[in-house]
C-alpha positions in Angstrom: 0.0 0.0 0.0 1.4 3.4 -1.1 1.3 6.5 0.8 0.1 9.3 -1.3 2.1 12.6 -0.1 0.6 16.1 0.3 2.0 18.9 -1.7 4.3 21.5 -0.4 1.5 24.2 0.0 -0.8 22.5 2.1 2.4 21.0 4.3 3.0 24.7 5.2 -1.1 25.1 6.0 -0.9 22.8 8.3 2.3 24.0 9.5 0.5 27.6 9.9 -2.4 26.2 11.5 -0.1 24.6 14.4 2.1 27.7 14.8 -1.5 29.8 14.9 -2.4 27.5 17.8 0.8 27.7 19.8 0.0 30.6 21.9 -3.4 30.0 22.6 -2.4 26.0 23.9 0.6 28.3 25.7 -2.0 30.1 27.4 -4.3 27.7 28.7 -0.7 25.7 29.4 0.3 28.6 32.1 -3.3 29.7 33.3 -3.2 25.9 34.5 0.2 26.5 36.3 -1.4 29.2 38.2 -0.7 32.0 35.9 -2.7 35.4 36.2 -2.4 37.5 33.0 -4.6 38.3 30.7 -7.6 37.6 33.6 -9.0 39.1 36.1 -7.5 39.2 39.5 -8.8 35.8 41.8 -10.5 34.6 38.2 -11.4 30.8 38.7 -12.2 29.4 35.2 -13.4 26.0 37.0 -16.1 28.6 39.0 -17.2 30.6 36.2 -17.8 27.5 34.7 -20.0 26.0 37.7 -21.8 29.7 37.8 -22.6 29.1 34.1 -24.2 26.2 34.3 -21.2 24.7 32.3 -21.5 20.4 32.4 -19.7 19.2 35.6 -17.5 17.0 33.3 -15.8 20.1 32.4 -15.6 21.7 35.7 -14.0 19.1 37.3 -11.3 19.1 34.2 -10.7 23.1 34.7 -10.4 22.0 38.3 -7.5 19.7 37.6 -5.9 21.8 35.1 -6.7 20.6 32.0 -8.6 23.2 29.9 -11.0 21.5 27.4 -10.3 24.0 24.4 -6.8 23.4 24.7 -7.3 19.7 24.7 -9.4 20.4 21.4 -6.7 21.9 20.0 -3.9 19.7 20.4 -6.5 17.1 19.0 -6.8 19.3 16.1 -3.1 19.3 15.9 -2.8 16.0 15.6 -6.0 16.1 13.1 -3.8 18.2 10.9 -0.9 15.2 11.1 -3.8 12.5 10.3 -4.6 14.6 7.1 -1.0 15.0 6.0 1.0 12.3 7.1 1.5 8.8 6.2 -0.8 7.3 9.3 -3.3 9.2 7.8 -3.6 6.8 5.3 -2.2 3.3 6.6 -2.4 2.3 10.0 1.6 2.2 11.3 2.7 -0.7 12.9 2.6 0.0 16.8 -1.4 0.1 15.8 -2.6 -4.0 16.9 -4.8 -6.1 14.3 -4.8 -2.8 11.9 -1.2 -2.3 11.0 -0.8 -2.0 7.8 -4.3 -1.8 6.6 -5.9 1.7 5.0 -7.5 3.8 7.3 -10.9 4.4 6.5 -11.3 8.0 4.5 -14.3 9.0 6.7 -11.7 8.7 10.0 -10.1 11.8 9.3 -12.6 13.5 7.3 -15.6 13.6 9.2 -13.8 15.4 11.9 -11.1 17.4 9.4 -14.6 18.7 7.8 -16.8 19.7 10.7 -13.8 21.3 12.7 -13.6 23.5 9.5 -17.0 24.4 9.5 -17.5 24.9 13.1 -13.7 26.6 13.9 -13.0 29.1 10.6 -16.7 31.5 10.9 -16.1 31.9 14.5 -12.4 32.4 14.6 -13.2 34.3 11.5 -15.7 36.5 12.8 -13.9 37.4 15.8 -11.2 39.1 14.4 -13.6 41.0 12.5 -15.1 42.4 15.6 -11.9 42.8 16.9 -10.2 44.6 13.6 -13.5 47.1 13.5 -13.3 47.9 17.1 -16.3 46.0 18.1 -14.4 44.4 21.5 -15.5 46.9 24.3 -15.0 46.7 28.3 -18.8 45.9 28.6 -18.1 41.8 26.8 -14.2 41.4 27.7 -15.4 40.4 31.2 -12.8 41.8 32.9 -9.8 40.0 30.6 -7.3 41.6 28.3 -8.2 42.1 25.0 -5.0 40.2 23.8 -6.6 37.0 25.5 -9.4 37.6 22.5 -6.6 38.1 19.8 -5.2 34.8 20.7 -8.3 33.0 20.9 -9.7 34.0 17.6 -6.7 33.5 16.1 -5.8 30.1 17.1 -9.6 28.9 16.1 -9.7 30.8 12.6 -6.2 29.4 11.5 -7.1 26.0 12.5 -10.2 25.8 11.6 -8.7 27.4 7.8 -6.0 24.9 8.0 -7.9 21.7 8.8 -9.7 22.8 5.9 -7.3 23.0 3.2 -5.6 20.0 4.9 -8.9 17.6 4.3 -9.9 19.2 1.0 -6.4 18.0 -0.1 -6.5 14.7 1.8 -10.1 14.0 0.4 -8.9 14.7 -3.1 -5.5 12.5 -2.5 -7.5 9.8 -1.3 -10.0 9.3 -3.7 -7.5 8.2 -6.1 -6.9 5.3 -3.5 -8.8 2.1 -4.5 -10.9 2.0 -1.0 -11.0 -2.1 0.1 
């Protein structure tokens, strides 16, 4: 079973949509450590959470440091690997009962597709409000307004590469005789 390599361009999308993430997983990385800046003085994400009405699941993960949107992110890291490396395609070997065998096209697509439709308008739209000045002190809720920049960022470039990384991937695969 061949491997059927991305081209150069969409290897540096996916590059830019992990060096787009980088500061936002950074930031959650050091507000679980017990870092303060870009939030409001005594800010507990785990109790704004609870106050929200936010699942318990997700609570008890802010509790424990672990941030569920970085998590998401780091999966969609590794999203962008699935749609542009060779385990993309063909189960490696360290993989039991499926090495070797062709992973099933729908395994990275269905979530390399629905990350892109979900992450790009939002990311997108948010640095639109940002760049037209839309981002007041009434919604920052007491946080910087870099902590929005970051955000936004990191879900519009991901979301943009994920995209170009399982149109390609989609169109690379299709050439693949499916079992």
């Amino acid at each position: 079973m061949s491997y059927i390599s991305p081209s150069l361009t969409v290897r540096w999308a996916a590059i830019a949509g992990v060096i787009g993430s980088l500061p936002y997983v950074t930031m959650k990385l050091y507000w679980s450590w017990g870092g303060t800046a870009g939030k409001p003085v005594g800010m507990s994400i785990a109790e704004e959470f609870r106050k929200n009405g936010a699942p318990q699941v997700l609570v008890w993960l802010e509790e424990h440091g672990i941030d569920f949107t970085a998590v998401g992110t780091v999966l969609g890291i590794t999203l962008l690997g699935a749609l542009t490396r060779p385990w993309g395609q063909i189960f490696p070997r360290w993989v039991p009962e499926l090495r070797g065998r062709r992973v099933p096209r729908w395994l990275p697509l269905a979530p390399g597709w629905a990350s892109t439709v979900a992450l790009t308008p939002y990311g997108g739209l948010g640095l639109v409000v940002i760049a037209t000045g839309g981002l007041s002190t009434a919604n920052l809720a007491g946080m910087s307004p870099w902590v929005f920049v970051v955000g936004f960022v990191n879900f519009f470039s991901l979301g943009l590469s994920l995209g170009v990384c399982a149109l390609s991937y989609q169109r690379r695969t299709k050439l693949m005789v499916q079992p």
